[in-house]
C-alpha positions as CSV (number, residue, x, y, z in Angstrom):
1,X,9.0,-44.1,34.4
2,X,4.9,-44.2,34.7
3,X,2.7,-41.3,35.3
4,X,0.4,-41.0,37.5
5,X,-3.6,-41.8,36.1
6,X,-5.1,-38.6,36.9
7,X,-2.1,-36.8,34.9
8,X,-2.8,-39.1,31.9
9,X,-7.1,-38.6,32.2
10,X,-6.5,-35.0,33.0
11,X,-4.5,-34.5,29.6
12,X,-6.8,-36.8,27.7
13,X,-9.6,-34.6,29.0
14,X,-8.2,-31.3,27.9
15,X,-7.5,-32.7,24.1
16,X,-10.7,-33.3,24.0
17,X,-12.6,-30.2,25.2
18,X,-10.2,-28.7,22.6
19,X,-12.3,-29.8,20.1
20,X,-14.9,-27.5,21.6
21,X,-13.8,-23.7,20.7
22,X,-15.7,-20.7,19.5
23,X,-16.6,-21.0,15.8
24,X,-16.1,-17.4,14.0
25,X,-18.3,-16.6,11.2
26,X,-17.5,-17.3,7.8
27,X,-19.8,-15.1,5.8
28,X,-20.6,-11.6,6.1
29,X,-23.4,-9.2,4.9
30,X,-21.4,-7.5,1.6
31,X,-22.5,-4.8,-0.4
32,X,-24.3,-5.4,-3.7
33,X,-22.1,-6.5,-6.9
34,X,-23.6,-5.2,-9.9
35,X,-23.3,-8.0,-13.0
36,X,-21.9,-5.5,-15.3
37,X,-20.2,-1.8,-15.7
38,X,-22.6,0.5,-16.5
39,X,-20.7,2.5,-19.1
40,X,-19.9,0.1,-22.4
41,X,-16.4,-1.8,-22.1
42,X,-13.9,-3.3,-24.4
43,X,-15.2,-7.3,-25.0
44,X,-11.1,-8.2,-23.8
45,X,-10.5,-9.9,-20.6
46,X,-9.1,-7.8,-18.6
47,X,-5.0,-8.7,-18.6
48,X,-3.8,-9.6,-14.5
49,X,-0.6,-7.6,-14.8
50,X,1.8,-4.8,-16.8
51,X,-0.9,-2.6,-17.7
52,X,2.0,-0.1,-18.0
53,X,2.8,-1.9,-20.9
54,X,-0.3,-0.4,-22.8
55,X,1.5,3.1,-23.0
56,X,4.5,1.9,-24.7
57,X,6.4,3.6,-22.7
58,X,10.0,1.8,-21.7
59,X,11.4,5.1,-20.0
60,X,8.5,4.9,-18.2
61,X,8.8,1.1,-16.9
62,X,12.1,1.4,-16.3
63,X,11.6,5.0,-14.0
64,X,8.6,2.2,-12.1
65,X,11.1,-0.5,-11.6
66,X,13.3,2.4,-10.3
67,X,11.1,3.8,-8.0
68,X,9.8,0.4,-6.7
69,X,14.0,-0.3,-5.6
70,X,14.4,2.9,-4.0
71,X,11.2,4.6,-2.7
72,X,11.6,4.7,0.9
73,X,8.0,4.9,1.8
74,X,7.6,1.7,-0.5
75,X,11.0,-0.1,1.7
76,X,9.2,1.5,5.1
77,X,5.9,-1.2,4.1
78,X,8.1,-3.9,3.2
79,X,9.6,-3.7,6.8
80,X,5.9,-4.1,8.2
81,X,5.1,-6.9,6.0
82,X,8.1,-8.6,7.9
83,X,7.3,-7.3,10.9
84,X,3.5,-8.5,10.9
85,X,5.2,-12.1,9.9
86,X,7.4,-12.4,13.1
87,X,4.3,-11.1,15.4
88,X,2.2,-13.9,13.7
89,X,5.0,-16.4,14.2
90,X,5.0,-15.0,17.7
91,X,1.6,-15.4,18.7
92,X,1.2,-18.9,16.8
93,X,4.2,-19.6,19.2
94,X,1.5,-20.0,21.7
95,X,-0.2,-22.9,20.7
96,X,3.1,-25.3,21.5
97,X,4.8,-26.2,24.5
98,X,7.5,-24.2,25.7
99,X,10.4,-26.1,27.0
100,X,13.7,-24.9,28.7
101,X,16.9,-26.5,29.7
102,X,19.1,-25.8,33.1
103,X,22.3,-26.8,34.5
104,X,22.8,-25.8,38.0
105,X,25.2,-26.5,41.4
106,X,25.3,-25.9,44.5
107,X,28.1,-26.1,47.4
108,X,27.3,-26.0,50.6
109,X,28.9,-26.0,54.4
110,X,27.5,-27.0,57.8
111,X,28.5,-26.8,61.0
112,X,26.4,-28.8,62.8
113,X,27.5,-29.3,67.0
114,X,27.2,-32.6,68.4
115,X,28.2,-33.1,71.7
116,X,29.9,-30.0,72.2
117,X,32.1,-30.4,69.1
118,X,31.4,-28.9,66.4
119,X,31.9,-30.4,62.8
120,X,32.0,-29.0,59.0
121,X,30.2,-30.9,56.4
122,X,30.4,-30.2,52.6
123,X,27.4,-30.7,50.4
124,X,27.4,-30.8,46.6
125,X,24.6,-30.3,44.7
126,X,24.4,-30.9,40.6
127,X,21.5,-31.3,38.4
128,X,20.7,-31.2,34.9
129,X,17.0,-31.2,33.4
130,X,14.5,-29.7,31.4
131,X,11.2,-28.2,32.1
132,X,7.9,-27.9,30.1
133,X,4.8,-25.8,30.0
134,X,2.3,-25.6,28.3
135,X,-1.4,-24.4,27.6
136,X,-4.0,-26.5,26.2
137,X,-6.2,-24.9,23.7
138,X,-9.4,-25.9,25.3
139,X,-11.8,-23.5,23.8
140,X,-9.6,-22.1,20.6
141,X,-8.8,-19.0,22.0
142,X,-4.5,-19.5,21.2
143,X,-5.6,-20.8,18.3
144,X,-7.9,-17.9,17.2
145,X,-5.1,-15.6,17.8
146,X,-2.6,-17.1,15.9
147,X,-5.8,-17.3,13.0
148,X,-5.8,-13.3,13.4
149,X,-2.3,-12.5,13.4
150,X,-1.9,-14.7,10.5
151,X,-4.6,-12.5,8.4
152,X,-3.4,-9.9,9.9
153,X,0.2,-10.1,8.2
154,X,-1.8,-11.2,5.1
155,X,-3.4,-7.7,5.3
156,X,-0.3,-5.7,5.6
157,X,1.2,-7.7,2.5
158,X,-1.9,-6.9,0.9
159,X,-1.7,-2.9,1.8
160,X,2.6,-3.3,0.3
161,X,1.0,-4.5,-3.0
162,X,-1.8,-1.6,-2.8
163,X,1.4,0.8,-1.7
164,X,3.4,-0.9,-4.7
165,X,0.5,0.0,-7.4
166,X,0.0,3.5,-6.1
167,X,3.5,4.2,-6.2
168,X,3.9,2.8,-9.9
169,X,0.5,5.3,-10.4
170,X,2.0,7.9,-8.8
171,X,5.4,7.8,-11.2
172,X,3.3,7.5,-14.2
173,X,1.2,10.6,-13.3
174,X,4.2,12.4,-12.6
175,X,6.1,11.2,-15.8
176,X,2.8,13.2,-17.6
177,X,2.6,15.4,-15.5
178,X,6.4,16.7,-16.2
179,X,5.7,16.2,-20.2
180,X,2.8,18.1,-20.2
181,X,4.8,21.2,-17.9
182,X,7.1,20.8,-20.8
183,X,5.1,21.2,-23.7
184,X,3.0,24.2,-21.5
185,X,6.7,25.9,-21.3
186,X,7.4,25.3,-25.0
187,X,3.8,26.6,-26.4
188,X,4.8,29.6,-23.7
189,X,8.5,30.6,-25.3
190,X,6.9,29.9,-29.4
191,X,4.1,32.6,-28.2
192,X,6.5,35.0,-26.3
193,X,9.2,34.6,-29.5
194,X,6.0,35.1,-31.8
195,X,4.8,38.3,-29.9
196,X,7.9,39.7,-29.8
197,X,8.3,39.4,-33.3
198,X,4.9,41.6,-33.7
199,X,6.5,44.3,-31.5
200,X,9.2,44.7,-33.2
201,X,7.3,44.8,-36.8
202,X,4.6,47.6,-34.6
203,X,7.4,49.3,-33.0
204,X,9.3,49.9,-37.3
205,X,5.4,50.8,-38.0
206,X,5.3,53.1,-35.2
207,X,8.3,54.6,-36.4
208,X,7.3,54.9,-39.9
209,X,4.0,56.7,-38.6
210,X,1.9,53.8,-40.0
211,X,0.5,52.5,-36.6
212,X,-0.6,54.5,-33.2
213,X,1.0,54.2,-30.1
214,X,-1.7,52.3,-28.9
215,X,-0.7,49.4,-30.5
216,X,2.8,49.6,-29.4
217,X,1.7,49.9,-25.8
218,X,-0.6,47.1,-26.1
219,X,1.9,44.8,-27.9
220,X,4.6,45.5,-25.3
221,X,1.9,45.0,-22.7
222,X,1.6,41.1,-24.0
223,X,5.1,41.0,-24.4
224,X,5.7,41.5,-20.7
225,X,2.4,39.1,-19.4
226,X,3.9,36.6,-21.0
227,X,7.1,36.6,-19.6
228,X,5.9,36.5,-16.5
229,X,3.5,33.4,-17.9
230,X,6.9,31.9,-18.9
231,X,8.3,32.1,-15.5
232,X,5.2,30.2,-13.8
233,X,5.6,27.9,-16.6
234,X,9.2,27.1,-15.9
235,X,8.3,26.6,-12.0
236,X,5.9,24.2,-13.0
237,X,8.3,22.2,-14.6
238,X,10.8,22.1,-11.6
239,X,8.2,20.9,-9.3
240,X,7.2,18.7,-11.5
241,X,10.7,17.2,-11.8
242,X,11.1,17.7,-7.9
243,X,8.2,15.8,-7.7
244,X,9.0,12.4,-9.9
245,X,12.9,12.3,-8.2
246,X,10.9,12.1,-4.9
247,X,9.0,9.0,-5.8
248,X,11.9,7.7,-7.4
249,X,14.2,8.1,-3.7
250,X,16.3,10.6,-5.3
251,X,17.4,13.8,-3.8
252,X,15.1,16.4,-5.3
253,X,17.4,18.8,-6.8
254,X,15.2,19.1,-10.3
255,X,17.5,17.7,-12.8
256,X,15.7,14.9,-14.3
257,X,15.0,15.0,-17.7
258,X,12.1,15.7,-19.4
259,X,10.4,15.4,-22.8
260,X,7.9,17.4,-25.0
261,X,5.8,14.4,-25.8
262,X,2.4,13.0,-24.0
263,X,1.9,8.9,-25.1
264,X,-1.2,8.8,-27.5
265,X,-3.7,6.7,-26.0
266,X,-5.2,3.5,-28.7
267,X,-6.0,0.5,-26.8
268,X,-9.5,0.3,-25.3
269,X,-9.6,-0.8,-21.6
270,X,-10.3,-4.8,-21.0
271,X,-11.9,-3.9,-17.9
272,X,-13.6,-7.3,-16.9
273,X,-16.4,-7.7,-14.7
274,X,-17.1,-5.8,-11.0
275,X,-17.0,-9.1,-9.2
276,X,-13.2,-9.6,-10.2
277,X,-12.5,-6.4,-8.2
278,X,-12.7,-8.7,-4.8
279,X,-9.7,-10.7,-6.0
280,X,-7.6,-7.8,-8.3
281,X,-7.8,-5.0,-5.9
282,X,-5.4,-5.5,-3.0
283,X,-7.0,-2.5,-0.5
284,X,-9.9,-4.8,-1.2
285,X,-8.5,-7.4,-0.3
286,X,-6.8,-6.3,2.8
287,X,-10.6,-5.4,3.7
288,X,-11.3,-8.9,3.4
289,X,-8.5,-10.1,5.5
290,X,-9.2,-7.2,8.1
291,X,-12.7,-8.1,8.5
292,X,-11.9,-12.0,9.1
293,X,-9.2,-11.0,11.3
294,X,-11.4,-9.2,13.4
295,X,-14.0,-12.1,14.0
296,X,-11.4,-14.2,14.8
297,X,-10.3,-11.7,17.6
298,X,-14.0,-12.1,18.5
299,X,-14.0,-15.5,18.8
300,X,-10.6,-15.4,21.2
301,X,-12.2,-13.1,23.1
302,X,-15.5,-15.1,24.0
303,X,-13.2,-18.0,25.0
304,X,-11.4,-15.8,27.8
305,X,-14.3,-16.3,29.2
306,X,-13.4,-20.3,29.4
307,X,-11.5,-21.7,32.1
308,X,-7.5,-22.1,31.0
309,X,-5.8,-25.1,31.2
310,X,-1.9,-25.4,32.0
311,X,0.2,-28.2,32.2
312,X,4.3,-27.9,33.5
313,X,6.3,-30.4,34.3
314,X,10.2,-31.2,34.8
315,X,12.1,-34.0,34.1
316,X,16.3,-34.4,35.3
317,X,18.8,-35.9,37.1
318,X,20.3,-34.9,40.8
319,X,23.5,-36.1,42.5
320,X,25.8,-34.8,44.5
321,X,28.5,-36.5,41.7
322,X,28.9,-35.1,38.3
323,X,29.4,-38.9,36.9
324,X,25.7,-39.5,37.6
325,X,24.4,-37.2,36.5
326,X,24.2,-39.1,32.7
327,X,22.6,-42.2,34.7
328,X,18.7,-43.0,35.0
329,X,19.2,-44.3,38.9
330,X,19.1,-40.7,39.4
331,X,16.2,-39.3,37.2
332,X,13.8,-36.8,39.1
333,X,10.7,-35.6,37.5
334,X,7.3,-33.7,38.2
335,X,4.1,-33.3,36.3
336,X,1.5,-30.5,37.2
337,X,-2.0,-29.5,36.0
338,X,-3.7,-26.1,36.9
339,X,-7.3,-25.1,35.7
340,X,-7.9,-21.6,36.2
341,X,-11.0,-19.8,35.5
342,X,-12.3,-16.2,35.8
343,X,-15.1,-15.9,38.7
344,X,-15.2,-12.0,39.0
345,X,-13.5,-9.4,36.8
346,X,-16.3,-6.7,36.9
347,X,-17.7,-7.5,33.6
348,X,-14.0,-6.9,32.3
349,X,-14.4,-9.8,29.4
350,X,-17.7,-9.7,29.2
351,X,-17.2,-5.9,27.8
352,X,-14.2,-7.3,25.8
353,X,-16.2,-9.5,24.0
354,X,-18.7,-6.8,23.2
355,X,-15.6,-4.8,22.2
356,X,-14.5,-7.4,20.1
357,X,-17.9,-7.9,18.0
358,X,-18.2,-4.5,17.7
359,X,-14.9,-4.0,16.0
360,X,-16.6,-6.6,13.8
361,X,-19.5,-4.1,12.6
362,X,-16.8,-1.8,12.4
363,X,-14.6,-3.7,9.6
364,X,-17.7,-4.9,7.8
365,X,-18.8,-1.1,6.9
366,X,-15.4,-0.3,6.1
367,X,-15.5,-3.0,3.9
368,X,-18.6,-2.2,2.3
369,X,-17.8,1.4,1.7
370,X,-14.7,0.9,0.4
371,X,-16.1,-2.1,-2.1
372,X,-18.8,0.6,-3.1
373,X,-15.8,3.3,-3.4
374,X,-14.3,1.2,-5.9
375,X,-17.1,0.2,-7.8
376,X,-17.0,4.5,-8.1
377,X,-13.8,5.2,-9.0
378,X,-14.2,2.4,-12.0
379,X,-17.7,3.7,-13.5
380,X,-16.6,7.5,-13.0
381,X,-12.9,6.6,-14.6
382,X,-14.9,4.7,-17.7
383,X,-17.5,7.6,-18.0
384,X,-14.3,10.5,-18.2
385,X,-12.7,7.9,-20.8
386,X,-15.2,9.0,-23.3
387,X,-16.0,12.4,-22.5
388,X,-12.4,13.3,-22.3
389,X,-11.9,11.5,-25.6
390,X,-15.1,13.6,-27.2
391,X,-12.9,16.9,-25.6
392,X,-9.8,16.2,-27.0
393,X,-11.7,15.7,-30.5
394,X,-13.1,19.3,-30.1
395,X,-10.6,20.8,-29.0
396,X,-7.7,19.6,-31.4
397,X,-9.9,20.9,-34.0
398,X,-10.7,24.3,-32.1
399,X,-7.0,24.6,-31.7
400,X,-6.2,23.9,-35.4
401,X,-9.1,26.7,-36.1
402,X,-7.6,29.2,-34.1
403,X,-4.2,29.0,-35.2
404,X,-5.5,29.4,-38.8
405,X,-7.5,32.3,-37.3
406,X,-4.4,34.2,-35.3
407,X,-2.0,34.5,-39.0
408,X,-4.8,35.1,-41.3
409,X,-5.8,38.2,-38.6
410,X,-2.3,39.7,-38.1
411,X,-2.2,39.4,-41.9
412,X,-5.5,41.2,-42.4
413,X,-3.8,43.8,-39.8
414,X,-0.2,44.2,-41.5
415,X,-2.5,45.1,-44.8
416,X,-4.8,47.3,-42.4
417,X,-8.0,45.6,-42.3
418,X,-8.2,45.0,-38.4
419,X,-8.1,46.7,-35.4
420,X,-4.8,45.6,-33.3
421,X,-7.5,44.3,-30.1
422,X,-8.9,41.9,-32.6
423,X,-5.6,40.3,-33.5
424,X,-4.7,40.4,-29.7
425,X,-8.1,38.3,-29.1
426,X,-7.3,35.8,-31.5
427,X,-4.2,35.9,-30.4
428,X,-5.4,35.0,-27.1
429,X,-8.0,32.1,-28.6
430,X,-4.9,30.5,-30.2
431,X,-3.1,30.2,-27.0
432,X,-5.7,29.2,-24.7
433,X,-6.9,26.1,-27.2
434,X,-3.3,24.7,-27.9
435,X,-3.1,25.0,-23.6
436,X,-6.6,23.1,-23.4
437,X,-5.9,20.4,-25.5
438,X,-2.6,19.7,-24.5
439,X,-4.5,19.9,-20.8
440,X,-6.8,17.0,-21.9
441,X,-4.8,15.0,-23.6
442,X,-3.1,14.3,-19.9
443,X,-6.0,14.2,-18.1
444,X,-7.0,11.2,-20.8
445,X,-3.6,9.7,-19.2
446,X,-4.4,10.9,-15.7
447,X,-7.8,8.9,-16.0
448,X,-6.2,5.8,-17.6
449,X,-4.2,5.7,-14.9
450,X,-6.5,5.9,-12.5
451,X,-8.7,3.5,-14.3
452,X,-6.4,1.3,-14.3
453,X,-5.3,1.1,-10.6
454,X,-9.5,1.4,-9.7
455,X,-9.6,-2.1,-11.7
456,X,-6.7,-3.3,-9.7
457,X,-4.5,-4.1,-12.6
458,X,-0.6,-4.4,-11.7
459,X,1.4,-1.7,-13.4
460,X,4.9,-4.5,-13.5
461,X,5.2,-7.5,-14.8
462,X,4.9,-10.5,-12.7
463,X,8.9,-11.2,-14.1
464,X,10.5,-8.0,-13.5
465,X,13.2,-8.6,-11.2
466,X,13.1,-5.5,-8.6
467,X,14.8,-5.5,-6.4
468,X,13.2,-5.5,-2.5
469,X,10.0,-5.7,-4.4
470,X,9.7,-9.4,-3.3
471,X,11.1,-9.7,-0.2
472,X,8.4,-10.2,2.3
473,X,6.4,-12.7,0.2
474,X,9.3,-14.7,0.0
475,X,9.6,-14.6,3.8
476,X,6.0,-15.7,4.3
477,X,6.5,-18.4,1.6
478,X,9.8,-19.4,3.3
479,X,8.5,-19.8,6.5
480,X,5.3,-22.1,5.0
């Protein structure tokens, strides 16, 4: 079998003007990278992964591991991970032949008349073959588009590990979040058992004529505020548990337990250098991918603009016998090569193109304001690690004053040195510092937290066997 010489030259031709495709850019204009935090760091390297660790915290890890095997918003990016994979695979499908195979038959009867007689004939037609078709990538433009679909599955496996680090920050805030509702009810109940213990000693006063009714009224008056302080307090607590059994893909019904104990913070933060953000943090890094994505787009779209090339051919057997159709006497075959080209679309491409470099400027701001947004959230999150620090210090010493201060004023009042509204107010001092501090002492965890996911540290260990958590890397690494 020989082809014809234009056919060979023809396809020779078009491997060659392959060569000659759009080239997309391979830097961009980025913001600037400052060599250093601003705010003093811890000398350590910052660690790549189970920063969660750092709390000591098991429950905690293994409510994380939990949440990353059940949360269904967490499952819901997965599934687009795999779904951005088979659209890549689809588009990159493109750049290779496509080739089908047929069977078909055919019977058919004549009559033709000859002579006045007229006569039936039987045909049979069988044939077997395959056909081909394909378009050469003359200017890259298939090849562009299976570039951007490729980055663009890399950018939705980079938004499931962002979705996977926010969800493991989300559980931890919650986890403090319920502790700290727990202790806030438990300082709430000690101070509604302690003032109703003062009632009843002012209520036997009262009796005995040794106190006014003023105080009684003022005693039961605090008494009754802070039941109803006890009551906010305890709904706190259920949404707070509501909250966490959401994350974890449990049915929020509020019966998670909970525990009167916020994790003392120790270790300082190893928080690296602001240039390590552009490989740790994965919205960062979807940026990245999204803005590369987008030029290649741009580079598939000034190629429309290219003539097309298209080869299809067929190649079978025909006969009227089914026995030859497994015999070469009987091979049929066809080649064809179409070049198409656009002469007048109304500017159509030409505005695509423009679209196209456009949605370029687009993704490099983004880019750049969210690699400044960053570089925020990490010098704000190390400034607050200090101050909050200096505010707990204060105020676990203003709380210890004013506890001292509320029993050595009901004393002075039980031997009638005080006025009752002065052992109300420290009364009131007491509370409201034990409240602050226990406050603080989560927002020092709420920053770390957020400290930590701004530096783009993982909250799991690389090891930990979750299950899902994996799945559609292992699909991309199956498929390369």
């Amino acid at each position: 079998m020989t082809f014809p010489a234009s056919i060979v030259t023809l396809l020779l031709c078009s491997l060659i003007l392959a060569g000659c495709s759009a080239v997309p850019r391979e830097e961009y204009p980025a913001a600037e990278i400052p060599a250093e935090w601003q705010q003093p760091t811890s000398n350590q390297q910052a660690k790549p992964s189970a920063w969660i660790q750092d709390f000591n915290d098991p429950l905690l890890e293994t409510l994380i591991q939990q949440a990353l095997a059940n949360n269904h918003d967490l499952k819901a990016s997965a599934a687009r991970v795999e779904a951005a994979l088979a659209q890549a695979r689809i588009v990159g499908a493109d750049l290779n032949p496509t080739v089908n195979g047929g069977v078909d038959a055919q019977r058919r009867r004549s009559n033709p008349e000859n002579n006045g007689v007229t006569n039936s004939n039987y045909n049979t037609d069988l044939g077997v073959g395959v056909d081909v078709s394909w378009e050469i990538d003359l200017w890259g433009r298939l090849s562009s588009r299976a570039r951007a679909a490729t980055l663009d599955f890399e950018v939705t496996e980079a938004e499931w590990r962002a979705a996977q680090l926010s969800l493991s920050a989300s559980v931890a805030r919650s986890w403090f979040n319920l502790a700290e509702a727990q202790l806030q009810l438990d300082l709430v109940e000690q101070r509604l058992s302690n003032l109703s213990d003062n009632l009843i000693t002012i209520e036997e006063d009262f009796k005995l004529g040794l106190r006014g009714a003023l105080d009684v009224y003022l005693a039961r008056a605090d008494v009754a505020g802070e039941q109803a302080r006890l009551a906010n307090r305890r709904s706190t607590l259920m949404s707070a548990k509501r909250t966490l059994e959401l994350l974890l893909g449990q049915y929020p019904e509020g019966l998670i337990s909970s525990r009167n104990t916020l994790t003392p913070l120790s270790s300082p933060i190893p928080s690296g250098l602001p240039s390590e953000l552009l490989q740790r943090r994965p919205d960062l890094i979807a940026n990245q991918k999204r803005l590369a994505s987008t030029n290649q787009l741009a580079a598939a779209a000034h190629a429309d603009r290219f003539p097309r090339l298209t080869l299809t051919g067929d190649i079978g057997t025909r006969s009227s016998e089914l026995s030859n159709l497994v015999s070469s006497d009987y091979l049929v075959w066809s080649v064809f090569g179409g070049l198409s080209a656009p002469l007048f679309d109304s500017g159509r491409l030409e505005a695509e193109e423009e679209r196209a470099v456009a949605n370029i400027k687009v993704a490099e701001a983004n880019y750049n304001q969210a690699l400044l947004t960053a570089f925020q959230e990490v010098e704000e999150g190390l400034v607050n690690e200090t101050l909050l620090q200096q505010q707990e210090a204060a105020l676990k010493t203003a709380s210890e004053e004013s506890i001292e201060a509320e029993n050595l004023a009901f004393d002075q009042y039980q031997n009638g040195l005080l006025e009752f509204i002065t052992v109300l107010e420290s009364q009131r001092r007491s509370f409201d510092a034990q409240s602050a501090e226990i406050d603080v002492r989560n927002q020092r965890l709420q920053n770390r937290i957020n400290l930590y996911l701004a530096l783009g540290g993982a909250f799991v260990d690389d090891s930990m066997n979750i299950q899902g958590a994996n799945s559609p890397t292992d699909a991309h690494n199956t498929e390369h």
